[in-house]
mmCIF entry with sequence, helices, sheets and N, C-alpha, C, O atoms, coordinates in Angstrom:
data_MODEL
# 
_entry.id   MODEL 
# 
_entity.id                         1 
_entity.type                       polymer 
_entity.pdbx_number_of_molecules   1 
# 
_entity_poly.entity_id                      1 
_entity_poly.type                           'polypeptide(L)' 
_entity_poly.nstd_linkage                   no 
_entity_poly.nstd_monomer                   no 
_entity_poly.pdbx_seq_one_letter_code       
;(UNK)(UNK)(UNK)(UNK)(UNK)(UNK)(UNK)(UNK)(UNK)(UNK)(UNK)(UNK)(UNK)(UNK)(UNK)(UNK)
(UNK)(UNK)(UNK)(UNK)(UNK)(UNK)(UNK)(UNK)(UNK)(UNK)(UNK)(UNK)(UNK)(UNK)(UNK)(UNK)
(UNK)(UNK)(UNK)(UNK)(UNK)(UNK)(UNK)(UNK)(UNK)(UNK)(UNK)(UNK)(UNK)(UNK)(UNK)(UNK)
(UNK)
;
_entity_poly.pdbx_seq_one_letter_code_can   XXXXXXXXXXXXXXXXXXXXXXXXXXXXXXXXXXXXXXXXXXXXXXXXX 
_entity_poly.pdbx_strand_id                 A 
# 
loop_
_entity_poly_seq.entity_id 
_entity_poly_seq.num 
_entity_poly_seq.mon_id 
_entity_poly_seq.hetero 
1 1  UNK n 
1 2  UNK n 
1 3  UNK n 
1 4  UNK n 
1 5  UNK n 
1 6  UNK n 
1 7  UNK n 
1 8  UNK n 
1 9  UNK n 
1 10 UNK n 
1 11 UNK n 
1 12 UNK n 
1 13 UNK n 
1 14 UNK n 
1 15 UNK n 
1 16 UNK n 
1 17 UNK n 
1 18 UNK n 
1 19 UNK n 
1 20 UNK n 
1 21 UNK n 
1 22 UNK n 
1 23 UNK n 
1 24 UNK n 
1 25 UNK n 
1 26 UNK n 
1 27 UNK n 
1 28 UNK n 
1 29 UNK n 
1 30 UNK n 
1 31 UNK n 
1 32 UNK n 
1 33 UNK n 
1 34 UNK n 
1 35 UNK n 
1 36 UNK n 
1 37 UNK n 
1 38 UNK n 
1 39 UNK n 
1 40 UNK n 
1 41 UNK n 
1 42 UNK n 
1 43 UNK n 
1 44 UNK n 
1 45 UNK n 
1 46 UNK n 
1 47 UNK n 
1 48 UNK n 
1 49 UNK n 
# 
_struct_asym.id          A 
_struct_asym.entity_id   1 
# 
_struct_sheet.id               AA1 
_struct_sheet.type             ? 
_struct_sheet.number_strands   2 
_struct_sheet.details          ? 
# 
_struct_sheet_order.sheet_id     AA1 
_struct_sheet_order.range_id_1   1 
_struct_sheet_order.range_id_2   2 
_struct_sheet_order.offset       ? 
_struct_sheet_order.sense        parallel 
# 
loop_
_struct_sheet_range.sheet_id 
_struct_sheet_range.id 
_struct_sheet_range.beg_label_comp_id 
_struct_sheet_range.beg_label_asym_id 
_struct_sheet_range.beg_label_seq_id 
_struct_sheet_range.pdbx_beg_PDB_ins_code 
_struct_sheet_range.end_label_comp_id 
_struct_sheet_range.end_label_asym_id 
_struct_sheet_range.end_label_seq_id 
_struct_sheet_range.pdbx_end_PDB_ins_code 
_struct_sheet_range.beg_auth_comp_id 
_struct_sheet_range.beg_auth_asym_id 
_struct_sheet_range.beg_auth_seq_id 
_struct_sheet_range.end_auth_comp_id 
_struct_sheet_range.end_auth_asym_id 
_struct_sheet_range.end_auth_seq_id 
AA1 1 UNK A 32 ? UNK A 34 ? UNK A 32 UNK A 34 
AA1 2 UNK A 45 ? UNK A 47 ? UNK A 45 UNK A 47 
# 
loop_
_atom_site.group_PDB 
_atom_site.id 
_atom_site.type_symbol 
_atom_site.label_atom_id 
_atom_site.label_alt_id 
_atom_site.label_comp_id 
_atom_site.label_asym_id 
_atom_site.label_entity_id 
_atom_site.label_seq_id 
_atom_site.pdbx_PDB_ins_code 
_atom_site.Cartn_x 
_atom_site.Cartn_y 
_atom_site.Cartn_z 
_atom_site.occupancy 
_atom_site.B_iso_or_equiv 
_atom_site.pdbx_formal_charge 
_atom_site.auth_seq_id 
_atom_site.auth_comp_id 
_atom_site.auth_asym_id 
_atom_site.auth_atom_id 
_atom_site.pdbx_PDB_model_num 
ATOM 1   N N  . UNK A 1 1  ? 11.610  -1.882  9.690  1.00 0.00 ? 1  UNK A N  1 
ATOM 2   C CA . UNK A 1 1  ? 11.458  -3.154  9.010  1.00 0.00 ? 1  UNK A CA 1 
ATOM 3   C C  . UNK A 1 1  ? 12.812  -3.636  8.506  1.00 0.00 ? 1  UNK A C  1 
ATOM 4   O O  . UNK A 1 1  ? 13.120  -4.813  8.691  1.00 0.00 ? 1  UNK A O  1 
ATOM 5   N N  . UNK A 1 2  ? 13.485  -2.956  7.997  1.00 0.00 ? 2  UNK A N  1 
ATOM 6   C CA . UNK A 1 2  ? 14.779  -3.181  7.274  1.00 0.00 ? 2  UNK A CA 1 
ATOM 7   C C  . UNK A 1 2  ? 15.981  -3.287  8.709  1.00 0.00 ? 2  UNK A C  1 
ATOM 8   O O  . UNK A 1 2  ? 17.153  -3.575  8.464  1.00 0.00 ? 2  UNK A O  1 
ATOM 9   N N  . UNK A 1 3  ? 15.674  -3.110  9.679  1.00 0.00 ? 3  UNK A N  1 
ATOM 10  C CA . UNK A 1 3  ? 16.640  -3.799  11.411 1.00 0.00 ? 3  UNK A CA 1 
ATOM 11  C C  . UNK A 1 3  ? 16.356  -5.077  11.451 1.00 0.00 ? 3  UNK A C  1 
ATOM 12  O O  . UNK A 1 3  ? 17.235  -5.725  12.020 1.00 0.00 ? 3  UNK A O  1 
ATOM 13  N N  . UNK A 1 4  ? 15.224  -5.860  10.962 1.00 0.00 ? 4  UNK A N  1 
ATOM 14  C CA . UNK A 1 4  ? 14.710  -7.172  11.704 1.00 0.00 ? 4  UNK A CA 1 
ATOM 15  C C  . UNK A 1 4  ? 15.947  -8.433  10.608 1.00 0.00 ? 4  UNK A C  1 
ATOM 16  O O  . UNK A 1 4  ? 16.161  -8.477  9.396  1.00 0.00 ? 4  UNK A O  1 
ATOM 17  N N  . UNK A 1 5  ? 16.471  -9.237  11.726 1.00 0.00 ? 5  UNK A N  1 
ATOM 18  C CA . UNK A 1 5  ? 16.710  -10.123 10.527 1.00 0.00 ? 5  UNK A CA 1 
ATOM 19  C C  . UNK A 1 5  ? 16.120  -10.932 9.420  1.00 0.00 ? 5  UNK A C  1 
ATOM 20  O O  . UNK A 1 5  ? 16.734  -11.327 8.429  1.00 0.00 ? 5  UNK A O  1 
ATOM 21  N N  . UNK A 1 6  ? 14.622  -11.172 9.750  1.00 0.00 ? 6  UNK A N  1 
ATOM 22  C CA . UNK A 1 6  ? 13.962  -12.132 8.720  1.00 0.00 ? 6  UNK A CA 1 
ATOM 23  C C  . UNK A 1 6  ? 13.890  -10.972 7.218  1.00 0.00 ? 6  UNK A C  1 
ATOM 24  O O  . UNK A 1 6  ? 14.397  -9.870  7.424  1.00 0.00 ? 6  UNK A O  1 
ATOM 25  N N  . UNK A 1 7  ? 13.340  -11.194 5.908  1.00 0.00 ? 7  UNK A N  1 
ATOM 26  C CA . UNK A 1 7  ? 13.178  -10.395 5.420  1.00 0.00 ? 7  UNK A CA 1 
ATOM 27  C C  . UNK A 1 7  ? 11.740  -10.076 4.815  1.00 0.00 ? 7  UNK A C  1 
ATOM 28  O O  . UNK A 1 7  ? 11.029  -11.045 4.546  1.00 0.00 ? 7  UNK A O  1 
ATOM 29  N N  . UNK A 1 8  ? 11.383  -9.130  4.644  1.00 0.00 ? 8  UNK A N  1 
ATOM 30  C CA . UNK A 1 8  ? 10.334  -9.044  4.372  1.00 0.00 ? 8  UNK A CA 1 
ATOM 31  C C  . UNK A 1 8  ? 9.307   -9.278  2.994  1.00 0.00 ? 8  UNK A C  1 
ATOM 32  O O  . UNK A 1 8  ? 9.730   -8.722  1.980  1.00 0.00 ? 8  UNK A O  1 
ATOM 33  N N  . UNK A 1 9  ? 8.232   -9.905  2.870  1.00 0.00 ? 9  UNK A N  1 
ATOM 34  C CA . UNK A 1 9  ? 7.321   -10.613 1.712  1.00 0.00 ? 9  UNK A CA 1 
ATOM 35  C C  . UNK A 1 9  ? 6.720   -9.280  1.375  1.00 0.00 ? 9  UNK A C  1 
ATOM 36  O O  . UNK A 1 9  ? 6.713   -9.034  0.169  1.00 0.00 ? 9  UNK A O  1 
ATOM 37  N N  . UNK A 1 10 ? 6.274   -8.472  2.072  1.00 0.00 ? 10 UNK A N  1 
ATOM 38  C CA . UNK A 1 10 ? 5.196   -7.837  1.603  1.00 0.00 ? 10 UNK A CA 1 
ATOM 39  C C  . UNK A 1 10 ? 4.996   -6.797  3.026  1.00 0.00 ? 10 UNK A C  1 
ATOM 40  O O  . UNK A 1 10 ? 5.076   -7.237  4.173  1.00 0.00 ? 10 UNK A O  1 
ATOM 41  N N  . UNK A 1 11 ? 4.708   -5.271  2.669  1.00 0.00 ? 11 UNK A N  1 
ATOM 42  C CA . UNK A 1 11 ? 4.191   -4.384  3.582  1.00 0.00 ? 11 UNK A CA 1 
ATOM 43  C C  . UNK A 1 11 ? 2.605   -4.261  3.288  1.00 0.00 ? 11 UNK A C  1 
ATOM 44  O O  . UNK A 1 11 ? 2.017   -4.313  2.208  1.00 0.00 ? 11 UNK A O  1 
ATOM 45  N N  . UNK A 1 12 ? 2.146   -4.098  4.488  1.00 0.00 ? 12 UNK A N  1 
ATOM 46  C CA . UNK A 1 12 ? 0.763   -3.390  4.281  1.00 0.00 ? 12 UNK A CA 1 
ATOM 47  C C  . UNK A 1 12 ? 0.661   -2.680  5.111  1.00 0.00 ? 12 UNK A C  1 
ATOM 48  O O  . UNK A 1 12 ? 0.926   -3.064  6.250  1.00 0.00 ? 12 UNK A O  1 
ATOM 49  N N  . UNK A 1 13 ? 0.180   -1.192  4.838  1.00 0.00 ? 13 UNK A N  1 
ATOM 50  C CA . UNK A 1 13 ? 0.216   -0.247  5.239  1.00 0.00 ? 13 UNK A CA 1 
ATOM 51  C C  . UNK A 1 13 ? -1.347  0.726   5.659  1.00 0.00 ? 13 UNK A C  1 
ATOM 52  O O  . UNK A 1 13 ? -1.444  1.843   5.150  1.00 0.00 ? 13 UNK A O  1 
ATOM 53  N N  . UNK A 1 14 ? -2.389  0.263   6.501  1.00 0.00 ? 14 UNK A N  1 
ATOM 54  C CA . UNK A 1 14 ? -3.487  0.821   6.891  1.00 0.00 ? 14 UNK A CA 1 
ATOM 55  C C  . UNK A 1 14 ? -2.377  2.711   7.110  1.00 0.00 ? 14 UNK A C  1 
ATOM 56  O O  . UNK A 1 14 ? -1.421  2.934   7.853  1.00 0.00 ? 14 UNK A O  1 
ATOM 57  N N  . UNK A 1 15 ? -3.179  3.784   5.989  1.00 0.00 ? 15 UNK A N  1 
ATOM 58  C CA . UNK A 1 15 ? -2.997  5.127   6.610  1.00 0.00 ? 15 UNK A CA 1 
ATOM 59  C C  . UNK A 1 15 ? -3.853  6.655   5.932  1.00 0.00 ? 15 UNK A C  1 
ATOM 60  O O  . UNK A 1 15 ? -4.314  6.528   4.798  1.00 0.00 ? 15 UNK A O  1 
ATOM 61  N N  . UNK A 1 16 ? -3.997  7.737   6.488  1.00 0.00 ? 16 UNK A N  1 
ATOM 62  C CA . UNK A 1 16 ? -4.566  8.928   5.488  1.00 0.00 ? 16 UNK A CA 1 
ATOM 63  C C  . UNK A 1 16 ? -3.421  8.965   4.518  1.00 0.00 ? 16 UNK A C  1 
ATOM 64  O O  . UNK A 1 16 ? -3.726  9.359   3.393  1.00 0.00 ? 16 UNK A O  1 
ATOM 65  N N  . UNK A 1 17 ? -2.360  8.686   4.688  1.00 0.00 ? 17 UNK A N  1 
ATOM 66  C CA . UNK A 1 17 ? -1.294  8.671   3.749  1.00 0.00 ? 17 UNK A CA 1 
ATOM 67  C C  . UNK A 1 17 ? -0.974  10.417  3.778  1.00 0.00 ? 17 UNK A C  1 
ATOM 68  O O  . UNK A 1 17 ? -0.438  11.080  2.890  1.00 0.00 ? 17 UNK A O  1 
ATOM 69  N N  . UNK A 1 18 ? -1.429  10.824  4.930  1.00 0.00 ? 18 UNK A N  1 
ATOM 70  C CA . UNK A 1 18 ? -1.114  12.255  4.863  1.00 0.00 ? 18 UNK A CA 1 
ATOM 71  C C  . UNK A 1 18 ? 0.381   12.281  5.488  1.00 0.00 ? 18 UNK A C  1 
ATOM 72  O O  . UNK A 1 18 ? 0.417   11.536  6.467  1.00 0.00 ? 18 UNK A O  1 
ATOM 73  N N  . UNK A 1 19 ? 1.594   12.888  5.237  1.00 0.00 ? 19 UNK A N  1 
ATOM 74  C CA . UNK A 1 19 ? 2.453   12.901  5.688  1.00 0.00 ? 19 UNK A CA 1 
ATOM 75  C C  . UNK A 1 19 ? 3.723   12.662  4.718  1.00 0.00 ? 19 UNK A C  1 
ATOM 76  O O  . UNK A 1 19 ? 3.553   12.806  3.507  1.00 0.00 ? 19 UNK A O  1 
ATOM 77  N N  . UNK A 1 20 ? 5.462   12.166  5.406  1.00 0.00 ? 20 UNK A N  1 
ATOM 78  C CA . UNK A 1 20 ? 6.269   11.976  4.478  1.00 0.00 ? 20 UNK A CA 1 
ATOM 79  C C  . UNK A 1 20 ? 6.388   10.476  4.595  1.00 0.00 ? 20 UNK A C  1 
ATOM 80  O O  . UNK A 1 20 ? 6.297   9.718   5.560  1.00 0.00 ? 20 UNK A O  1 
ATOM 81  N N  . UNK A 1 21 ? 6.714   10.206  2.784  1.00 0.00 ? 21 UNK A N  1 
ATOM 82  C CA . UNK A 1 21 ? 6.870   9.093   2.599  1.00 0.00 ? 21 UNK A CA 1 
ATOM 83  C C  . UNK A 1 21 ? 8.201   8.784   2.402  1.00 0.00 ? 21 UNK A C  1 
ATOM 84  O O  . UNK A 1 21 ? 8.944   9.699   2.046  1.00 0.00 ? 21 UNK A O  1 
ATOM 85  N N  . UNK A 1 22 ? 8.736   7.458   2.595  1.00 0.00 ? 22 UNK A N  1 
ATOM 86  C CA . UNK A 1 22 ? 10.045  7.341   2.793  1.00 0.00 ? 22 UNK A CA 1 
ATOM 87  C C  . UNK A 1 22 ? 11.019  7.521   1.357  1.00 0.00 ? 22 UNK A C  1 
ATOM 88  O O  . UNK A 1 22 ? 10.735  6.693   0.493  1.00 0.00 ? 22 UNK A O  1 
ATOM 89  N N  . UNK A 1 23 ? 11.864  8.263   1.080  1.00 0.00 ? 23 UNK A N  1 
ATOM 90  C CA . UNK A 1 23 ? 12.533  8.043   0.033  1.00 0.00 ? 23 UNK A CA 1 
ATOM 91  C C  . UNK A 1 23 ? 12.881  7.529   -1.094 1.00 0.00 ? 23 UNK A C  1 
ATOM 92  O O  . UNK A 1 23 ? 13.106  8.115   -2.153 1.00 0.00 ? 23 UNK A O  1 
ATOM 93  N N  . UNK A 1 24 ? 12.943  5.966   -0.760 1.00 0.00 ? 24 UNK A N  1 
ATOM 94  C CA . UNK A 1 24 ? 13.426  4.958   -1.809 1.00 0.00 ? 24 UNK A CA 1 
ATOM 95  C C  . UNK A 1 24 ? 12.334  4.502   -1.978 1.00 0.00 ? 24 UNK A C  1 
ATOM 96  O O  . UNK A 1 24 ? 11.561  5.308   -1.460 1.00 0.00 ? 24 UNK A O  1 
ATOM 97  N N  . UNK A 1 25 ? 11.733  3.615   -2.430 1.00 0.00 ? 25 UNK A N  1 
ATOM 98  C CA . UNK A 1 25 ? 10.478  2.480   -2.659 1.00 0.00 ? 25 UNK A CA 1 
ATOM 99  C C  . UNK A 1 25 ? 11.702  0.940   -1.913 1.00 0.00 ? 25 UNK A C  1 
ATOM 100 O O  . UNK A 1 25 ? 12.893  0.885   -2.220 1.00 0.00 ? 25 UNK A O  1 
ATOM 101 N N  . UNK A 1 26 ? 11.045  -0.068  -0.999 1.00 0.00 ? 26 UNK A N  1 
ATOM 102 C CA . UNK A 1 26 ? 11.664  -0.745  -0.410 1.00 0.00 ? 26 UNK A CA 1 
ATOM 103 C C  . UNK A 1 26 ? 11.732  -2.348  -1.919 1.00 0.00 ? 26 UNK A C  1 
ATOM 104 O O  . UNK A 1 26 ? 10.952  -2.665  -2.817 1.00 0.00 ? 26 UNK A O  1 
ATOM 105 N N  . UNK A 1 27 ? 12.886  -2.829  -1.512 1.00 0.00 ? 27 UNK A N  1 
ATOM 106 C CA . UNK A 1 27 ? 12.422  -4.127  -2.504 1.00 0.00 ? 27 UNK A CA 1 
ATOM 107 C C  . UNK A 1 27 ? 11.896  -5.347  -1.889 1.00 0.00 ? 27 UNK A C  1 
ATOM 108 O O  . UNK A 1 27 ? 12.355  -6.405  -1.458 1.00 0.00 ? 27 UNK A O  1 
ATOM 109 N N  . UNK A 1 28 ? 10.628  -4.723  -2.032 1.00 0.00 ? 28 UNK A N  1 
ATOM 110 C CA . UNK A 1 28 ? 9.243   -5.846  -1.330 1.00 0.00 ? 28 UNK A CA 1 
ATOM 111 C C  . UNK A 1 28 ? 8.095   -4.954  -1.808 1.00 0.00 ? 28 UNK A C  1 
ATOM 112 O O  . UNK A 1 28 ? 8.250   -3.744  -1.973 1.00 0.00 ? 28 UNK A O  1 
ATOM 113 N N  . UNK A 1 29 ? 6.906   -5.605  -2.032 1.00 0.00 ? 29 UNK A N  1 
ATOM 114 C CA . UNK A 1 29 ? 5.990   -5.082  -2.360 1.00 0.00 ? 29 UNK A CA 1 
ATOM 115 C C  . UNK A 1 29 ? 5.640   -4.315  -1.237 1.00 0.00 ? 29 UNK A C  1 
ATOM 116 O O  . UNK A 1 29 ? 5.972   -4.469  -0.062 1.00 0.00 ? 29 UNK A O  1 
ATOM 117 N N  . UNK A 1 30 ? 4.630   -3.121  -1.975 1.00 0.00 ? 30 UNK A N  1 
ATOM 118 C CA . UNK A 1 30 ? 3.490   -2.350  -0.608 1.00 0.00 ? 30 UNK A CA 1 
ATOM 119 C C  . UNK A 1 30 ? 2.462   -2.291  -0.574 1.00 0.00 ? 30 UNK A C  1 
ATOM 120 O O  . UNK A 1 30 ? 2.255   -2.885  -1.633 1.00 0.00 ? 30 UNK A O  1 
ATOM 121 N N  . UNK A 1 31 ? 1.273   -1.995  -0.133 1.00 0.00 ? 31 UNK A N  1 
ATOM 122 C CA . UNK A 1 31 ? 0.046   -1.808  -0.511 1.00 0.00 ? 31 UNK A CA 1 
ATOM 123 C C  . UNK A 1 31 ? -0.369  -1.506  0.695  1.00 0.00 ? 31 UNK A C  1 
ATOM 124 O O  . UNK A 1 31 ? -0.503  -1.977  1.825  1.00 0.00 ? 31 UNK A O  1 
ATOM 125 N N  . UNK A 1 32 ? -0.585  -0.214  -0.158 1.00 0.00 ? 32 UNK A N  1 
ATOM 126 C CA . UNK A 1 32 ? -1.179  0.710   0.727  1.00 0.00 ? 32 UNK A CA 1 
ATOM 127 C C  . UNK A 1 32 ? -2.783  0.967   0.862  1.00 0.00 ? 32 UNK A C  1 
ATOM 128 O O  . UNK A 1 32 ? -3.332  1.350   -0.171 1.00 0.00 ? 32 UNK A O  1 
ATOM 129 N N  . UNK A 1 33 ? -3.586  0.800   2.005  1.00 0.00 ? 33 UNK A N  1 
ATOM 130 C CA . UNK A 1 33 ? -4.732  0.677   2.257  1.00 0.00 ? 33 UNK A CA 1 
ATOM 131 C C  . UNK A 1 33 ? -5.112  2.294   2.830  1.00 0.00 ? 33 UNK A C  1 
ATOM 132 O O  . UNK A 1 33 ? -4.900  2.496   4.026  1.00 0.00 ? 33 UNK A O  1 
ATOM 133 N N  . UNK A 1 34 ? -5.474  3.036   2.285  1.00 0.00 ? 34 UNK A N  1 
ATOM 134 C CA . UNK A 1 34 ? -5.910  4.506   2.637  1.00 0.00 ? 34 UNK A CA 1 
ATOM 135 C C  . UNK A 1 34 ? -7.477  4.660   2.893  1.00 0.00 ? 34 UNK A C  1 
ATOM 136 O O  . UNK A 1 34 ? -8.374  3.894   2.542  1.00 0.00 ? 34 UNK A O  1 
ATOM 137 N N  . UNK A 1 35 ? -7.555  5.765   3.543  1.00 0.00 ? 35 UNK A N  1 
ATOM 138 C CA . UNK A 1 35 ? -8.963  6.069   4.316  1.00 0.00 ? 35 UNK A CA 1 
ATOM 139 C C  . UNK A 1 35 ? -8.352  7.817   3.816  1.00 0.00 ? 35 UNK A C  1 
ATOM 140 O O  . UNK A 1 35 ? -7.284  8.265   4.232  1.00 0.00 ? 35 UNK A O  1 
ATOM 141 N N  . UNK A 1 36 ? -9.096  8.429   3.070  1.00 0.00 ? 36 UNK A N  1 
ATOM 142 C CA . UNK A 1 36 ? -9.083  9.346   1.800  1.00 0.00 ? 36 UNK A CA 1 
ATOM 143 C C  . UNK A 1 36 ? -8.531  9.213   0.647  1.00 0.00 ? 36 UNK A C  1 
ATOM 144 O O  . UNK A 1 36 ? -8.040  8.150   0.268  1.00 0.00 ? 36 UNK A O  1 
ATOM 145 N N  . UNK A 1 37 ? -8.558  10.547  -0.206 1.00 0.00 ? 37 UNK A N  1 
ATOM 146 C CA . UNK A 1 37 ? -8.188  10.755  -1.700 1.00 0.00 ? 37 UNK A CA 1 
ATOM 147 C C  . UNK A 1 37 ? -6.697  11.299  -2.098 1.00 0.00 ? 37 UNK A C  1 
ATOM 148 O O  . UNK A 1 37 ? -6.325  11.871  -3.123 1.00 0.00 ? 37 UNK A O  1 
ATOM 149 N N  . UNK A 1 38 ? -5.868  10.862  -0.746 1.00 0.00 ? 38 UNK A N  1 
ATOM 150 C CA . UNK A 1 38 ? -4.101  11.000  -0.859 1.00 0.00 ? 38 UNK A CA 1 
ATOM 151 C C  . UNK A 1 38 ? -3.722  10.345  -1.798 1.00 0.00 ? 38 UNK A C  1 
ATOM 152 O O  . UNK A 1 38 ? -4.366  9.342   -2.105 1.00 0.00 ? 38 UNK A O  1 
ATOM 153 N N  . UNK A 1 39 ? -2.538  10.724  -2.549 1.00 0.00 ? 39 UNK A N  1 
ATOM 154 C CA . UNK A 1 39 ? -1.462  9.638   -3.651 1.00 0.00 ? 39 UNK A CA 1 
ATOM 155 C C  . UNK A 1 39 ? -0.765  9.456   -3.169 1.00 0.00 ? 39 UNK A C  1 
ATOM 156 O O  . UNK A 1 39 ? -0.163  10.321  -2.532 1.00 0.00 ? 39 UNK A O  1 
ATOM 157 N N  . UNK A 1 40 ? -0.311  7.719   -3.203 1.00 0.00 ? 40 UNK A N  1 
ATOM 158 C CA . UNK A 1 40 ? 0.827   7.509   -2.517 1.00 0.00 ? 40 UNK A CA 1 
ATOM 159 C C  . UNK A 1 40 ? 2.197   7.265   -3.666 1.00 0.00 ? 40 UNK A C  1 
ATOM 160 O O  . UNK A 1 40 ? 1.976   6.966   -4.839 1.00 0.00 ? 40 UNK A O  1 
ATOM 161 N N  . UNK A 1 41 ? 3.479   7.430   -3.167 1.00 0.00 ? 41 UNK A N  1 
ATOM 162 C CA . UNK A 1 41 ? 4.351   7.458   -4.784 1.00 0.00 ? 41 UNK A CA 1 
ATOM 163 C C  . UNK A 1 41 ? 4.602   6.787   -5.093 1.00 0.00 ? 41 UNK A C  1 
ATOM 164 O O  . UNK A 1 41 ? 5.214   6.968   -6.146 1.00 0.00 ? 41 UNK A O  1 
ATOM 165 N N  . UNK A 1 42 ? 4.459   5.058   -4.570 1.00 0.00 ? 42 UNK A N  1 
ATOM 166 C CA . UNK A 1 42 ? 4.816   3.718   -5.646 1.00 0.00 ? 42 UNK A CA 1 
ATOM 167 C C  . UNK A 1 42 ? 3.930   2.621   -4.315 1.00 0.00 ? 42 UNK A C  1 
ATOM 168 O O  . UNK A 1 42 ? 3.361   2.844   -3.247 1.00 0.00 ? 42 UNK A O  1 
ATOM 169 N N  . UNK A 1 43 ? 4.231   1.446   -5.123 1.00 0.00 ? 43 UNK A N  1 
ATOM 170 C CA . UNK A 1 43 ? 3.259   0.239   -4.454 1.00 0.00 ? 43 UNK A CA 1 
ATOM 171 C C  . UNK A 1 43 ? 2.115   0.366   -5.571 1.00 0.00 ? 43 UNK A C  1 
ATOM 172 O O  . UNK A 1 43 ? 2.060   0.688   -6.759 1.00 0.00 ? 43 UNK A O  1 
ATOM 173 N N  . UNK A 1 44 ? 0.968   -0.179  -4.272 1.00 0.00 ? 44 UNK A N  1 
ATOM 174 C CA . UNK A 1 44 ? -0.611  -0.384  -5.037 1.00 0.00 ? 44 UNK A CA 1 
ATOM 175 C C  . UNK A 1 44 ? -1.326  0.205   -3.747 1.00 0.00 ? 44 UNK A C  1 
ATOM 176 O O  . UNK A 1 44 ? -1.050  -0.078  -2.581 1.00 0.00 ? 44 UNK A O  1 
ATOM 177 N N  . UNK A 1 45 ? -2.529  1.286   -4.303 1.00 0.00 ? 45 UNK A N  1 
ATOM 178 C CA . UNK A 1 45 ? -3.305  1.890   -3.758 1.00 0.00 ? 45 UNK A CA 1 
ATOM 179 C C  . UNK A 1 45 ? -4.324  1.394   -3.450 1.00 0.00 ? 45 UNK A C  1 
ATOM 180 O O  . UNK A 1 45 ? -4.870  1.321   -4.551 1.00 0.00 ? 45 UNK A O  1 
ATOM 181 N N  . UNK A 1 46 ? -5.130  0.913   -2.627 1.00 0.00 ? 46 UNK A N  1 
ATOM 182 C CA . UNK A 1 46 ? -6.402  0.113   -2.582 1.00 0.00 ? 46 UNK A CA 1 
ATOM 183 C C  . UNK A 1 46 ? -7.062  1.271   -0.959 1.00 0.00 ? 46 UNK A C  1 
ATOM 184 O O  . UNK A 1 46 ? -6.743  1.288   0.230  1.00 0.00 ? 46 UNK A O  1 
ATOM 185 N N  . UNK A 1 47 ? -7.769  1.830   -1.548 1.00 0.00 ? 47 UNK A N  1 
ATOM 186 C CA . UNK A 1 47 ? -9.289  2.969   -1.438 1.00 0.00 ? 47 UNK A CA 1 
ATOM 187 C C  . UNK A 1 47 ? -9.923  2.069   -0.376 1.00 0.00 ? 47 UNK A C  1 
ATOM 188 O O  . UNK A 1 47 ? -10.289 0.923   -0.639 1.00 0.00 ? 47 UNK A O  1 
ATOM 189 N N  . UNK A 1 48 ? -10.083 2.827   1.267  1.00 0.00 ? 48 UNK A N  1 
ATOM 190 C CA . UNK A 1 48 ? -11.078 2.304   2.409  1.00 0.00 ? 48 UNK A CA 1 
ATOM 191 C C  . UNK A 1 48 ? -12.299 3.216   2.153  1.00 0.00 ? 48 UNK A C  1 
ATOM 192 O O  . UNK A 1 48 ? -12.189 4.410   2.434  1.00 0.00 ? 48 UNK A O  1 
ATOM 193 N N  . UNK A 1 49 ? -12.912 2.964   1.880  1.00 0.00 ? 49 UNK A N  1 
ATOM 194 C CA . UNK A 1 49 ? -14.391 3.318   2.590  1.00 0.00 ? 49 UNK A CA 1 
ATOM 195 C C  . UNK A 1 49 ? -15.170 3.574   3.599  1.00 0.00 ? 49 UNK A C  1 
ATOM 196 O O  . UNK A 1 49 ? -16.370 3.779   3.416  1.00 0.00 ? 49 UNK A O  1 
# 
């Protein structure tokens, strides 16, 4: 995301959130849409069903 020239408003992120998360927190919002009971380490968490 951070290669493209436009810049970015906002990530959304469909994931189990199982895995590594990137380092920094980006300056753009995130929101992360998960399918389980993973924590993700910054943004906003919003729970699939």
């Amino acid at each position: 995301i951070n290669t493209q020239d436009t810049p970015s408003d906002v990530l959304i992120y469909f994931t189990d959130a199982k895995g590594r998360f990137p380092e920094f927190e980006p300056n753009y919002p995130v929101l992360w849409l998960i399918k389980g009971k993973e924590r993700v380490p910054w943004g906003s968490r919003i729970q699939l069903n």
